[in-house]
N, CA, C and O atoms as a DFTB+ gen file, in Angstrom:
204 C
 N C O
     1  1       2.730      23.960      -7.019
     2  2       3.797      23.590      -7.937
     3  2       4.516      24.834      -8.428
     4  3       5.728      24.672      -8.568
     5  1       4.041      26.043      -8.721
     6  2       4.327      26.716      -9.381
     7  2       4.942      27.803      -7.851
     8  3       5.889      28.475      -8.261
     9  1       4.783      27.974      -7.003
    10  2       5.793      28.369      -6.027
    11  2       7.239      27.892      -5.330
    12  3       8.145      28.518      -4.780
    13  1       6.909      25.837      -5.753
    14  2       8.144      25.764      -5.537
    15  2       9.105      25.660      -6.542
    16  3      10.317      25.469      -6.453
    17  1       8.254      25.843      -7.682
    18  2       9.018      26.100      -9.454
    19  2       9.380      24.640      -9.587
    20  3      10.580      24.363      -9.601
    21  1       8.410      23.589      -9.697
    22  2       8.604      22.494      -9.784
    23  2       7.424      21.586      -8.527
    24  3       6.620      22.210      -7.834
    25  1       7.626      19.685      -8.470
    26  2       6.890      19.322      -7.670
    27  2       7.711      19.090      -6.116
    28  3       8.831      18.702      -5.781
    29  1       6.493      19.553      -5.417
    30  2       7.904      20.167      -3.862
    31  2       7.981      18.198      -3.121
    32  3       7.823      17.947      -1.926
    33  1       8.266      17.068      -4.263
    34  2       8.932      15.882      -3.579
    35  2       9.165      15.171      -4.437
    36  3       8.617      15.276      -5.535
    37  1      10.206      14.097      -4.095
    38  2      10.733      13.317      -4.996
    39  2      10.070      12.075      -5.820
    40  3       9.775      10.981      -5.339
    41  1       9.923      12.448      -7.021
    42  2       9.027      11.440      -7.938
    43  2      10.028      10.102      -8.084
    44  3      11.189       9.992      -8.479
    45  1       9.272       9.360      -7.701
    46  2      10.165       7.673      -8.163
    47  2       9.401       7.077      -8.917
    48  3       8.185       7.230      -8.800
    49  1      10.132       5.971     -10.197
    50  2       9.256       5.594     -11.341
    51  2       9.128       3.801     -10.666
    52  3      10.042       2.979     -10.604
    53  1       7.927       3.660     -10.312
    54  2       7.510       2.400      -9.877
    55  2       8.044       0.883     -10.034
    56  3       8.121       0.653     -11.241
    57  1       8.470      -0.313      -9.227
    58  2       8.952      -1.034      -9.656
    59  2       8.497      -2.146     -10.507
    60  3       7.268      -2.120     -10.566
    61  1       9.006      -3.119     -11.194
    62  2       7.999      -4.130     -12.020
    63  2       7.232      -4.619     -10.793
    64  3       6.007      -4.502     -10.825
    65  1       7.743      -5.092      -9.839
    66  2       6.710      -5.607      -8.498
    67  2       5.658      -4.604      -8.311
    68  3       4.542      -5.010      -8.634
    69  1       5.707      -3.609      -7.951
    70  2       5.111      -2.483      -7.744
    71  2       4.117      -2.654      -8.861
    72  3       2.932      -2.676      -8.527
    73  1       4.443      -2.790     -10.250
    74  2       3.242      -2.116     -11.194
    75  2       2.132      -3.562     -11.536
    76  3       0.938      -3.622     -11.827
    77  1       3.274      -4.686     -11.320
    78  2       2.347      -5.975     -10.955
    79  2       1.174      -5.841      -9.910
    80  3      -0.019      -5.810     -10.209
    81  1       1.625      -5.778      -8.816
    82  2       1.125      -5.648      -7.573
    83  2      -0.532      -4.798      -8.269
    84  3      -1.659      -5.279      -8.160
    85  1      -0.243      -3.742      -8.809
    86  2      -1.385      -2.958      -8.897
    87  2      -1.935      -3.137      -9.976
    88  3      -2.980      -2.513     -10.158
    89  1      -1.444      -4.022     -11.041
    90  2      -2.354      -4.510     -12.120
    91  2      -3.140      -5.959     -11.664
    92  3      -4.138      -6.443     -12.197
    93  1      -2.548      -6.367     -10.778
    94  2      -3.587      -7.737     -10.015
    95  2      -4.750      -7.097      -8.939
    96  3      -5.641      -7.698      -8.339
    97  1      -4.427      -5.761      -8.927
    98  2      -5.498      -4.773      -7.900
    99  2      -6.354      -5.086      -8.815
   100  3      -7.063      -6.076      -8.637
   101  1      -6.462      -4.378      -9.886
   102  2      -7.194      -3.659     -11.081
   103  2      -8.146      -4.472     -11.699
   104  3      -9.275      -4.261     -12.142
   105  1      -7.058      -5.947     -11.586
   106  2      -8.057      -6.913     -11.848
   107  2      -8.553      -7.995     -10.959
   108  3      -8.956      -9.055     -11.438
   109  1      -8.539      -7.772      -9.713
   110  2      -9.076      -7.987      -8.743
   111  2      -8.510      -9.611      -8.136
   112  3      -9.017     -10.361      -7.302
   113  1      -7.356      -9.726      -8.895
   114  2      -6.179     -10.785      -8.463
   115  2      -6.182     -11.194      -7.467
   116  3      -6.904     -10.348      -6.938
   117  1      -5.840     -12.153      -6.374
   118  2      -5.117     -12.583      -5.318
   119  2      -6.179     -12.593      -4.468
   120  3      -7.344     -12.746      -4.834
   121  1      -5.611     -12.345      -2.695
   122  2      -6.265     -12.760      -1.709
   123  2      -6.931     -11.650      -1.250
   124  3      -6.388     -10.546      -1.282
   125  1      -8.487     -11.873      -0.659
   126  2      -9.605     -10.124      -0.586
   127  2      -9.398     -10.473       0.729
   128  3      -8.803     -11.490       1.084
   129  1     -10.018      -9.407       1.668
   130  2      -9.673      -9.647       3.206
   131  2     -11.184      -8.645       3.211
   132  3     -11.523      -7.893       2.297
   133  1     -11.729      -8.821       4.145
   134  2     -12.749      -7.300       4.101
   135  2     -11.849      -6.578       5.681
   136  3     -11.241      -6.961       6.680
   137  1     -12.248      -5.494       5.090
   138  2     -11.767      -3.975       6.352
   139  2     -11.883      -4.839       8.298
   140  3     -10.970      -4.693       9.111
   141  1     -13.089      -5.593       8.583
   142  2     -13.203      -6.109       9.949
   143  2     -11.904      -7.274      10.299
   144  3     -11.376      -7.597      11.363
   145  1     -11.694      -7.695       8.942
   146  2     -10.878      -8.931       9.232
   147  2      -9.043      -8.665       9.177
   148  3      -8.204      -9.375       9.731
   149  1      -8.848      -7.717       8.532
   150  2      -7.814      -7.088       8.252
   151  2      -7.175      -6.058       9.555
   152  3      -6.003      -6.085       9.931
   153  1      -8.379      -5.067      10.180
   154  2      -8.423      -4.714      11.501
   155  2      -7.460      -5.819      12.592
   156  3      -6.397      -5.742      13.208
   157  1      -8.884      -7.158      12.325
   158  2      -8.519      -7.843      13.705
   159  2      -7.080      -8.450      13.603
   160  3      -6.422      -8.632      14.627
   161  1      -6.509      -8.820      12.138
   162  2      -5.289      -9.652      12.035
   163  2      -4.385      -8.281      12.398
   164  3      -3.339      -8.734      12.863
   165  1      -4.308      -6.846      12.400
   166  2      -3.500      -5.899      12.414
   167  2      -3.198      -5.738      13.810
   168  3      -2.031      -5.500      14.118
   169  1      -4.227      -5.848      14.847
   170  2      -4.379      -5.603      16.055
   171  2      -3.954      -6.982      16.849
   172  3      -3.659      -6.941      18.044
   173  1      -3.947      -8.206      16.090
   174  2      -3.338      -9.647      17.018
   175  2      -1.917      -9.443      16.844
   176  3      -1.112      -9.764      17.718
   177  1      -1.350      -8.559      14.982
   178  2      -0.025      -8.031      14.913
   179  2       0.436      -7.527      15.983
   180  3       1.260      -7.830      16.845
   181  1      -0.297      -6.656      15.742
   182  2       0.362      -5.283      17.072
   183  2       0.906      -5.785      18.223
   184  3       2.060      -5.479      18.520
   185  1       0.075      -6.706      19.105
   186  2       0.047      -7.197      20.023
   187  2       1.325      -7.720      20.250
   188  3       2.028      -7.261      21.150
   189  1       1.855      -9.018      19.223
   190  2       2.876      -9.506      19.296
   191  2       4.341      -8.454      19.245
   192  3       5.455      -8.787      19.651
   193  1       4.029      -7.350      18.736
   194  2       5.139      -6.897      18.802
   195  2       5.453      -5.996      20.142
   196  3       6.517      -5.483      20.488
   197  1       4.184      -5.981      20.765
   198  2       4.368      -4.986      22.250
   199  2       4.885      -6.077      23.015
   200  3       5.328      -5.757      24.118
   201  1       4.939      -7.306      22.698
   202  2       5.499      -8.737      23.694
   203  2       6.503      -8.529      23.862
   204  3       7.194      -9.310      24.516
């Protein structure tokens, strides 16, 4: 910070969606997926878009 005399990228102040979004994180809101299942739906994604 102090070499580029300031922070070296552009700070943006979060949107109400945005700060929603991460207060339903926090409180553990909405739909859970675990890491295997999230993988496989990313990779049936993928797929469709190499079609």
């Amino acid at each position: 910070v102090k070499h580029e005399q300031g922070i070296p990228f552009e700070l943006k102040i979060p949107s109400a969606k945005t700060l929603q979004a991460l207060e339903e994180a926090d409180n553990r809101i909405g739909e859970t997926i675990s890491y295997e299942e999230f993988m496989k739906e990313s990779e049936a994604h993928a797929k469709t878009l190499q079609n």
